[in-house]
C-alpha positions as CSV (number, residue, x, y, z in Angstrom):
1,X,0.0,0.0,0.0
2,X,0.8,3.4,-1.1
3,X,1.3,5.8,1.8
4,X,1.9,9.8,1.6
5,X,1.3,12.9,3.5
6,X,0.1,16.1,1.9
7,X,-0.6,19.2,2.7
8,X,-3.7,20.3,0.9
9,X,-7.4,20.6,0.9
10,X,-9.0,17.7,1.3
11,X,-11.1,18.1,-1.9
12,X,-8.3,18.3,-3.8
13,X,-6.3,14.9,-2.9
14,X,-7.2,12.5,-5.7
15,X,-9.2,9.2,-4.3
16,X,-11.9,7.2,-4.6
17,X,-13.0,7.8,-0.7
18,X,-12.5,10.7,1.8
19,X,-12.3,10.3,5.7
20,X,-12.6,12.4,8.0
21,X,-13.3,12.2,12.2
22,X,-15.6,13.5,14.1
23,X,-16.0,13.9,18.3
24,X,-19.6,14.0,19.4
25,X,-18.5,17.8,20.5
26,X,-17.4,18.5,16.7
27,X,-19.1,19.8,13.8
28,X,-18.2,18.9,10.2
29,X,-16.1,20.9,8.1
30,X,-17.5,23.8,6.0
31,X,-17.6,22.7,2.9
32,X,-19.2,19.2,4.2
33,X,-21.7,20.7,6.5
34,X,-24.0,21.4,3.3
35,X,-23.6,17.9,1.7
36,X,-26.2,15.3,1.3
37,X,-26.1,13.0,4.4
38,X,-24.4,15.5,6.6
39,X,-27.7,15.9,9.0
40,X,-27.5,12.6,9.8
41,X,-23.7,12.4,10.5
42,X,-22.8,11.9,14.1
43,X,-19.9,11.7,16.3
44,X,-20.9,8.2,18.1
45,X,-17.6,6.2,18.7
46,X,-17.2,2.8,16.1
47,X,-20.1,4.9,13.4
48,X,-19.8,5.7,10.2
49,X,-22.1,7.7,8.1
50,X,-21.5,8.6,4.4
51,X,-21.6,12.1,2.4
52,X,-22.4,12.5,-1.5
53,X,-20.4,16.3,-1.7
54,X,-20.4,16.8,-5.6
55,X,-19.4,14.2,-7.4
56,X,-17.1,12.7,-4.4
57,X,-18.0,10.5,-1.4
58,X,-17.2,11.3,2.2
59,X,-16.8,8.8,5.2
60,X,-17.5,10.6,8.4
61,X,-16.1,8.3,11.2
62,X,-17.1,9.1,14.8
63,X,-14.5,9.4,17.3
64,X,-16.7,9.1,20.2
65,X,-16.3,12.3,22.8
66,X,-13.3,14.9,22.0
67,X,-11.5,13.9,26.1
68,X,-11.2,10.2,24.9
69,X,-9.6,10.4,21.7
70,X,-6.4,8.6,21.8
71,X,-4.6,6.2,19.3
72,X,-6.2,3.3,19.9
73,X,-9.5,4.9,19.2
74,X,-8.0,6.5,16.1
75,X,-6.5,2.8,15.0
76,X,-10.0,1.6,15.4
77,X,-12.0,4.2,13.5
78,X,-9.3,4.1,10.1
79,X,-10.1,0.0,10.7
80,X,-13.9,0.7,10.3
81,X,-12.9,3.5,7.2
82,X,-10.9,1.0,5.9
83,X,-13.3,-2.0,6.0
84,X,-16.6,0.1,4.3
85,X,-13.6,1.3,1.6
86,X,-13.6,-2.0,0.6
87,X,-17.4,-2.5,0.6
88,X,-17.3,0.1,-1.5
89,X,-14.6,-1.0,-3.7
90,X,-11.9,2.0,-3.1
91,X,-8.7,1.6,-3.9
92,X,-7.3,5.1,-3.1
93,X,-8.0,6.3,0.4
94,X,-7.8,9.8,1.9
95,X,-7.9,11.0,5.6
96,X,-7.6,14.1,6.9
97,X,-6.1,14.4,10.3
98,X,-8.5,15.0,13.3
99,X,-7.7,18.2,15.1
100,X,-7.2,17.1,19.5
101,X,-4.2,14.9,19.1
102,X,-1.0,15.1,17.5
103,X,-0.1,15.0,14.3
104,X,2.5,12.2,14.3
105,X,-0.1,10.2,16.8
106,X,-2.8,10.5,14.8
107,X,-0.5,9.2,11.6
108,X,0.9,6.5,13.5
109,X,-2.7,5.5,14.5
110,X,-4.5,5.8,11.0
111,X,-2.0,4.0,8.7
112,X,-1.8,1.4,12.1
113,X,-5.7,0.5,11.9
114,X,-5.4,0.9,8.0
115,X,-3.0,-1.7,7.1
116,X,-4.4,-4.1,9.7
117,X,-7.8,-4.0,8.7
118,X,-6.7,-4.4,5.4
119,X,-4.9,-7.5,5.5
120,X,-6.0,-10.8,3.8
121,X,-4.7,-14.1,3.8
122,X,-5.8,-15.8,0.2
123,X,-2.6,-18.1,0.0
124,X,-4.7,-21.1,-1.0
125,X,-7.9,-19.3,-2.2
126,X,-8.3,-19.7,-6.0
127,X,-8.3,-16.9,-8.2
128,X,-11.9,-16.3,-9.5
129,X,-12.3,-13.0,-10.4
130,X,-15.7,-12.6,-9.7
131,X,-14.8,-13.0,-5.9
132,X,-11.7,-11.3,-5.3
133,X,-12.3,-8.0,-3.2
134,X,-10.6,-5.1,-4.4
135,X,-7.6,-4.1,-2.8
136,X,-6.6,-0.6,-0.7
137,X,-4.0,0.3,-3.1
138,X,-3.3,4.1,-1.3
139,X,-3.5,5.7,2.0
140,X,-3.0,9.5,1.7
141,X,-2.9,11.7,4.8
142,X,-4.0,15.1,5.1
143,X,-1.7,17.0,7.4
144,X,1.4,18.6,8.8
145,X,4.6,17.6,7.2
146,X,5.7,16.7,10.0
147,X,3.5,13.7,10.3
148,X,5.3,11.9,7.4
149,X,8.1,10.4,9.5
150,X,5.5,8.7,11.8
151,X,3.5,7.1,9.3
152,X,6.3,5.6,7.4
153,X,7.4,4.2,10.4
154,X,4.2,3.0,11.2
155,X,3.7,1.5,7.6
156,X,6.8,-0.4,8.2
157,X,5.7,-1.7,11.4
158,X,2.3,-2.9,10.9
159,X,3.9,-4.7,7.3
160,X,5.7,-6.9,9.6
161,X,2.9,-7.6,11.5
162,X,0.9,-8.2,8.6
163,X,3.5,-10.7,7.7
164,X,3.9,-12.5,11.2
165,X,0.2,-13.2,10.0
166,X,1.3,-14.4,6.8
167,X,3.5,-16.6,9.4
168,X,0.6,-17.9,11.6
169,X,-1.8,-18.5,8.8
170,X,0.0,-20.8,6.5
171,X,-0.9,-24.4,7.2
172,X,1.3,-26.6,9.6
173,X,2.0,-28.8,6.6
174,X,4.0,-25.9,5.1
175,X,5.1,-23.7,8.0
176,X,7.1,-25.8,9.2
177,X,10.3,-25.2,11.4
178,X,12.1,-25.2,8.2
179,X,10.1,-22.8,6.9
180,X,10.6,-20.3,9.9
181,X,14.2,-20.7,9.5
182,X,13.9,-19.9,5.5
183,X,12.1,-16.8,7.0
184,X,15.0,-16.0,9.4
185,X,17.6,-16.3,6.8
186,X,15.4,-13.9,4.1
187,X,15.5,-11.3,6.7
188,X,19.4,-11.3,7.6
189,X,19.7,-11.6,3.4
190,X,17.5,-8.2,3.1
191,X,19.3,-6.1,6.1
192,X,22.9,-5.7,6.1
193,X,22.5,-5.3,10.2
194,X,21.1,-8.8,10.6
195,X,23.0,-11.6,11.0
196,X,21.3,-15.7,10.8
197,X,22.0,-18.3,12.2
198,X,19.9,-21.8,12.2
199,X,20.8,-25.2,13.9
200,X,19.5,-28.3,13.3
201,X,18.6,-31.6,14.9
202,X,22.4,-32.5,15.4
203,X,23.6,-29.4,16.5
204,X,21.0,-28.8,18.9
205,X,21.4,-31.9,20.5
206,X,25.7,-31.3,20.3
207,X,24.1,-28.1,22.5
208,X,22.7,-30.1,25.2
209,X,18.9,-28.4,24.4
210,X,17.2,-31.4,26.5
211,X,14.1,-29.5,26.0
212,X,14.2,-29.1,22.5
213,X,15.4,-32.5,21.3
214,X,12.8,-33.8,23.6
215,X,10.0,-32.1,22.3
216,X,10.8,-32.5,18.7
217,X,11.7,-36.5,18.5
218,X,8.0,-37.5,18.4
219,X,7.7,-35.7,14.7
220,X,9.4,-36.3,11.5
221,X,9.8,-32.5,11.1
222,X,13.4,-31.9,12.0
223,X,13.4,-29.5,14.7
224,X,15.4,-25.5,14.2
225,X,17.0,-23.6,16.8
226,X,17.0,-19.7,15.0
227,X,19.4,-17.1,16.0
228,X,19.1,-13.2,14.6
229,X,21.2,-10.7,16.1
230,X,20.8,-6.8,14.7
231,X,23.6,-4.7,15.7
232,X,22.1,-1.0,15.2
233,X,24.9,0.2,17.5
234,X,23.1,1.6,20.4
235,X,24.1,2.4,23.7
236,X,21.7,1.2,25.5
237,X,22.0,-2.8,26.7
238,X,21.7,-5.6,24.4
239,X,17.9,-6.7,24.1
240,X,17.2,-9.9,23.9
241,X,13.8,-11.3,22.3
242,X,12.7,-15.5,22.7
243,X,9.6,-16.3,20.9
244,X,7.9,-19.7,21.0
245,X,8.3,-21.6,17.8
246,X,5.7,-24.7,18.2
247,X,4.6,-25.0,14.3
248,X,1.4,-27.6,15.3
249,X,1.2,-28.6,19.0
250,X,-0.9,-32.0,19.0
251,X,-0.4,-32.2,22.5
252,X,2.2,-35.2,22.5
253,X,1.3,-38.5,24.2
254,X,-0.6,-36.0,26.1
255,X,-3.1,-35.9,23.5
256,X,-5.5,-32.8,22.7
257,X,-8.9,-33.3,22.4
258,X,-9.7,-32.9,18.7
259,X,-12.2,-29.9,19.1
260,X,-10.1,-26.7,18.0
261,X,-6.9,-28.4,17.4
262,X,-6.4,-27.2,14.1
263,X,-6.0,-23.4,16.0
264,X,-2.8,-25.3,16.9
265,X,-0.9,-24.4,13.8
266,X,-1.0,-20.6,15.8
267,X,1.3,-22.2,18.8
268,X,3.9,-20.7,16.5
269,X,3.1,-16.5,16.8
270,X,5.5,-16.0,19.6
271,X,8.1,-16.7,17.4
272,X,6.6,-15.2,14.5
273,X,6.4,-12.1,16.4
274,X,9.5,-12.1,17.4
275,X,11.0,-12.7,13.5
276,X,9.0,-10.1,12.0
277,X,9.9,-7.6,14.8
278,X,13.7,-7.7,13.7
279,X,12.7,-7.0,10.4
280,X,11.0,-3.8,11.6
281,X,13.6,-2.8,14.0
282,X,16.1,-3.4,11.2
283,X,13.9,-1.8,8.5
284,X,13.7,1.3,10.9
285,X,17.2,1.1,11.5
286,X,17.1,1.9,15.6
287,X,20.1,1.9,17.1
288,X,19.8,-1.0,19.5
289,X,21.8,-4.2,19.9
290,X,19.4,-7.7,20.1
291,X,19.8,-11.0,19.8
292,X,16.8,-13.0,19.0
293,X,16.3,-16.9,19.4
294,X,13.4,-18.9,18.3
295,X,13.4,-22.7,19.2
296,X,11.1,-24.2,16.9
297,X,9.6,-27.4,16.4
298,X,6.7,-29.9,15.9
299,X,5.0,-31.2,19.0
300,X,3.5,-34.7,18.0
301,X,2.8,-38.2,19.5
302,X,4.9,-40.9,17.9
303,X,6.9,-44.0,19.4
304,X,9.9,-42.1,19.7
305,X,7.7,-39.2,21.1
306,X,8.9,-37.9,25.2
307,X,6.7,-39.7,27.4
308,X,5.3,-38.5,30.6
309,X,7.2,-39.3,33.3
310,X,10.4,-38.7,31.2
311,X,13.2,-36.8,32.8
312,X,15.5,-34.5,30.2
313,X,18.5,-32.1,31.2
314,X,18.1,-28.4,29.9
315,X,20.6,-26.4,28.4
316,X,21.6,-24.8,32.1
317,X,21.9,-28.4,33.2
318,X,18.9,-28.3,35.3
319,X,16.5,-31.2,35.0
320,X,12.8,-31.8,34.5
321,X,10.3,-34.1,35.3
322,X,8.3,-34.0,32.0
323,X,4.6,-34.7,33.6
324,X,2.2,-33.6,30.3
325,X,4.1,-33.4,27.2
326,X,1.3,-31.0,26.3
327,X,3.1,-28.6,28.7
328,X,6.0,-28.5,25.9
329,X,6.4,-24.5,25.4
330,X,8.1,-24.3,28.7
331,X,10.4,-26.9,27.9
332,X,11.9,-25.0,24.4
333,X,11.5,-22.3,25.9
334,X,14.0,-22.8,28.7
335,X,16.6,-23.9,26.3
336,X,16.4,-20.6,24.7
337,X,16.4,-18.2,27.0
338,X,18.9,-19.8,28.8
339,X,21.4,-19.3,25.4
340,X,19.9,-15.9,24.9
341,X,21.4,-15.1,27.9
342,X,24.5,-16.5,27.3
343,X,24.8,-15.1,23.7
344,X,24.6,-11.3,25.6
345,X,20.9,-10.2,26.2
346,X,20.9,-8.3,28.7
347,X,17.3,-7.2,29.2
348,X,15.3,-10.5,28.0
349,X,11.5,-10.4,26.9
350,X,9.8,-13.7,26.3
351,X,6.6,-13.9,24.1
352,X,4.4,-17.2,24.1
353,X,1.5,-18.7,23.2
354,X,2.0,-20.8,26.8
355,X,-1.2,-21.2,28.6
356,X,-4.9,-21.6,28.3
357,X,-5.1,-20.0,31.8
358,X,-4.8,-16.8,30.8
359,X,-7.4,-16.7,28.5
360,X,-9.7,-17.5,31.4
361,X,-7.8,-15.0,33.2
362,X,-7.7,-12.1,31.4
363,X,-9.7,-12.5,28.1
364,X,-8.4,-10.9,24.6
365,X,-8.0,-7.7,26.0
366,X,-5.0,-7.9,28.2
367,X,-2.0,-10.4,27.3
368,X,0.0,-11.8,30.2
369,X,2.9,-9.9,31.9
370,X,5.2,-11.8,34.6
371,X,8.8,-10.0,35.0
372,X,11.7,-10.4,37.8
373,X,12.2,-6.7,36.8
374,X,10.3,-3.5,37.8
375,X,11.7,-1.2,35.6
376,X,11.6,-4.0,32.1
377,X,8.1,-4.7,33.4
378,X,7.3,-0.9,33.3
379,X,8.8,-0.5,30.0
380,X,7.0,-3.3,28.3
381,X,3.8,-2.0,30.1
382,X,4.1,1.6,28.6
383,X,5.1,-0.1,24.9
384,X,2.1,-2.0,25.0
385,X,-0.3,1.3,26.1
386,X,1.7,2.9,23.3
387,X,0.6,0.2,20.8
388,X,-2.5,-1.0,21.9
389,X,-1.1,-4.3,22.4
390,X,-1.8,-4.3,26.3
391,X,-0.4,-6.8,28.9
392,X,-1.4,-6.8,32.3
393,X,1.3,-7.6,35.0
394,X,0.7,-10.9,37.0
395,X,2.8,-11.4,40.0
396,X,5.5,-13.7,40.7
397,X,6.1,-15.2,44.4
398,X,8.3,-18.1,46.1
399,X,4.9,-19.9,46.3
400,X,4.5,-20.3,42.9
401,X,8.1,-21.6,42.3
402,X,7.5,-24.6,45.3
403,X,4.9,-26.0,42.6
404,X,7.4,-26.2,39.9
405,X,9.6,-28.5,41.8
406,X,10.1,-31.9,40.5
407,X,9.9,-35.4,42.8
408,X,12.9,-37.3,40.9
409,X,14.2,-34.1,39.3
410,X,15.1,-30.4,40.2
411,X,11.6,-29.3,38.3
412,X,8.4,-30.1,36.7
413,X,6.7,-28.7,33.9
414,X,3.9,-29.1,35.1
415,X,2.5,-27.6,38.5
416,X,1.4,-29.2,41.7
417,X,-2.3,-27.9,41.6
418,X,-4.1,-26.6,38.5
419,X,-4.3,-23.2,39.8
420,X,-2.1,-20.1,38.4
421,X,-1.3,-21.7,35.4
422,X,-0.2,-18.4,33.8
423,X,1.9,-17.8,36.9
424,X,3.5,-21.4,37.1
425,X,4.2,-21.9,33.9
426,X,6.4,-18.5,34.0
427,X,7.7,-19.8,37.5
428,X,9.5,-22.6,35.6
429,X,10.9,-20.1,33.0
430,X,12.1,-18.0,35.7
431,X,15.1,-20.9,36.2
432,X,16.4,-20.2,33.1
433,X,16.7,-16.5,32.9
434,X,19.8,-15.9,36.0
435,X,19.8,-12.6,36.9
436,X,19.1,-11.2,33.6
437,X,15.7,-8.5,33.6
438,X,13.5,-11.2,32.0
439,X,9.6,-10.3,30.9
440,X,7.5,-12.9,30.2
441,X,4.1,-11.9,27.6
442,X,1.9,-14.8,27.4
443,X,-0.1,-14.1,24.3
444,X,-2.4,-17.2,24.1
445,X,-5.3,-15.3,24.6
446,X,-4.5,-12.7,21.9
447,X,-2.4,-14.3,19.1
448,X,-5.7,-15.1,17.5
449,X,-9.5,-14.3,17.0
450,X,-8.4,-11.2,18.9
451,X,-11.8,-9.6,18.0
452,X,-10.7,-6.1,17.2
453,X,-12.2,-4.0,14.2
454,X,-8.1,-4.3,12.8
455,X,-7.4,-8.0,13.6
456,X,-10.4,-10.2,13.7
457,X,-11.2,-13.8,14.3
458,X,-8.1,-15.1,13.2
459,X,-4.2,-14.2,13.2
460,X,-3.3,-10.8,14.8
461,X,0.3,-10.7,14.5
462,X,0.2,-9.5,18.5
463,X,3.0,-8.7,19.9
464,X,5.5,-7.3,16.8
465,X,4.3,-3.5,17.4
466,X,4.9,-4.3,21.0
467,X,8.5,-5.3,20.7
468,X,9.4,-2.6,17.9
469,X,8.4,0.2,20.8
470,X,10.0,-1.7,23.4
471,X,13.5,-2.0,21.5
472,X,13.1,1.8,20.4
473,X,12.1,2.5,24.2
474,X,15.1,0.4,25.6
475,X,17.4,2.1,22.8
């Protein structure tokens, strides 16, 4: 998608579709106020009420009352624009900046909902062309000049999340960890900043990643272990990102029930998130130093499969009592941060599609925060009010921990009691980590059918806007 900033009338951009905002407090500009449907226009938050001026057509979006107009609410209005622009078949899209918020925000947060909400996964759709929906082809901004940095950078941005959704959409059958580690080396092949490494099977088990080799010896998919570094020379400390890298997660001898198990093929967006954030960073070129490591691999129930009741040793030479090979995340997850931290990170963040629990806990609004760090869990909390990728901070106690501990080995992945699930299950990471600042996002509740006018019912690419403030934050 074409994406520019202009500063002219808005009568005079050249599109198929206008947009402009309006608070219930507002009135509509001048030369709309006279226009056919402009008595019915109103300022309600999430409507949308259309103008006939001339020979042109207007979307009025409302923005709900002037006090509570923030990004978020801007992201989700240019969503709803965006969405009756292709009911209407426009491919060229105007906007004119709302007056109450500042120019770069309101950039940032109209190309943001934009791009999103015009995103499509049609891989394995045939091509009739009697049911392809047109496509947004430009975005043009009416504003300041100095808005133009912001929505480039936000273009870039919500690209990569577009294509960790490309990521979590393609079928198991050809996402596989292979094809995550393809996608790791096309990025450090595109950026001159980015560096890739990816092990296989016999090197990661010449590492001693017990958790990974066990999780991946039930499949015939041979397992990766993906390393990116960026080195944007910044003076800030090295960053480290882990993102979980499950491609299908049957469960294991632990079997799944079948219901929903094809959502499985999404146990990979931590690790999506985490590949398509480098890109960003690296597209953006922030000057930050990071090392990202995605263990990835199949999760399936074979006779070579891990059995519960297994014991493994972990890369930091602790060992675990495997007691539900369905509780797998934790185990490659272990591996990894434990080498992130020995590769240099230096502030570690985590992001992993790792328990059902919080879902129950805190819904699709909120994705699960657990840090060892106040002032890392602070920063990821303000990156994720920046984005609108929230995460709401779940605490950690010596409690917890006593319900990780193993009966023939130092741990177990799976907890004593079935309560604090969230909690436990970043307990047992917590091992791993030293005393590196470690954040743990559990995004199993938002990685998918996140039910938001930009990301719908299926992949949401959660998480990549979140680490690309972070990064810039911690930069």
């Amino acid at each position: 998608m074409r994406i520019e900033v202009v500063q002219r009338e808005l009568g005079e951009v050249d599109a198929d579709l206008l947009a402009v905002g309006l608070s219930e407090e507002g009135a509509l500009p001048a030369e709309l106020a006279e226009a056919p449907g402009a008595a019915a226009a109103k300022g309600s938050f999430k409507r949308l009420s259309t103008l006939l001026p001339g020979n042109g057509r207007v979307v009025v979006a409302g923005l709900g009352k002037a006090a509570d107009l923030g990004a978020e609410r801007l992201r989700v209005a240019a969503a709803l624009v965006a969405r009756e622009a292709a009911q209407l078949e426009a491919s060229a899209l105007a906007w004119k900046l709302p007056a109450g918020i500042e120019p770069a925000v309101a950039a940032e947060a109209i190309v943001t909902g934009t791009v999103l909400a015009a995103y499509r996964y049609d891989r394995f759709r045939a091509a009739d062309p009697d049911e392809q929906a047109p496509k947004l082809e430009s975005l043009t901004l009416v504003g300041p000049a100095e808005a133009a940095d912001a929505a480039a950078a936000a273009a870039a941005v919500a690209a990569a999340a577009n294509r960790a959704r490309d990521l979590q959409s393609t079928p198991a059958n050809f996402a596989t960890p292979a094809h995550l580690g393809a996608r790791a080396e096309e990025i450090a092949a595109a950026y001159e900043a980015v560096t890739a490494e990816v092990l296989g099977r016999e090197e990661i088990t010449a590492l001693g990643m017990g958790g990974l080799v066990a999780v991946s010896q039930g499949s015939a998919e041979e397992p990766r272990l993906i390393v990116l570094r960026y080195a944007g020379g910044g003076a800030g400390p090295t960053i480290g990102f882990v993102g979980k890298g499950v491609t299908f997660d049957t469960g294991g001898i632990s079997l799944k029930p079948g219901a929903g198990m094809h959502e499985m093929k999404y146990d990979m967006s931590g690790g999506a998130a985490v590949l398509e954030a480098v890109a960003a960073i690296a597209e953006l070129g922030l000057p930050v130093d990071l090392v990202a490591v995605v263990p990835a691999t199949e999760n399936m129930p074979s006779g070579r499969a891990i059995k519960p009741g297994d014991v493994i040793t972990q890369y930091n030479g602790k060992t675990v009592e495997v007691n539900n090979t369905d509780a797998e995340g934790r185990l490659i997850l272990a591996d990894a941060l434990a080498y992130a931290v020995e590769l240099g990170a230096e502030r570690l963040v985590d992001l992993a599609t790792l328990t059902g629990a919080v879902l129950i806990a805190l819904g699709s609004t909120y994705a699960g925060l657990i840090a060892n760090d106040d002032e890392l869990a602070a920063a990821v909390s303000a990156a994720g009010e920046e984005t609108g990728e929230l995460v709401w901070r779940l605490p950690l106690h010596p409690e917890y921990k006593e319900m990780m501990k193993g009966t023939v080995a130092d741990l177990s992945n799976l907890g004593s009691k079935r309560e604090a699930g969230t909690i436990t299950a970043a307990s047992f990471l917590e091992e791993f980590v030293g005393e590196t600042p470690w954040a743990h996002v559990d995004i199993a509740g938002t990685a998918w059918d996140l039910g938001r006018e930009y990301a719908g019912k299926d992949a949401s690419g959660y998480g990549v806007r979140l680490l690309v403030a972070l990064a810039r934050d911690l930069g």
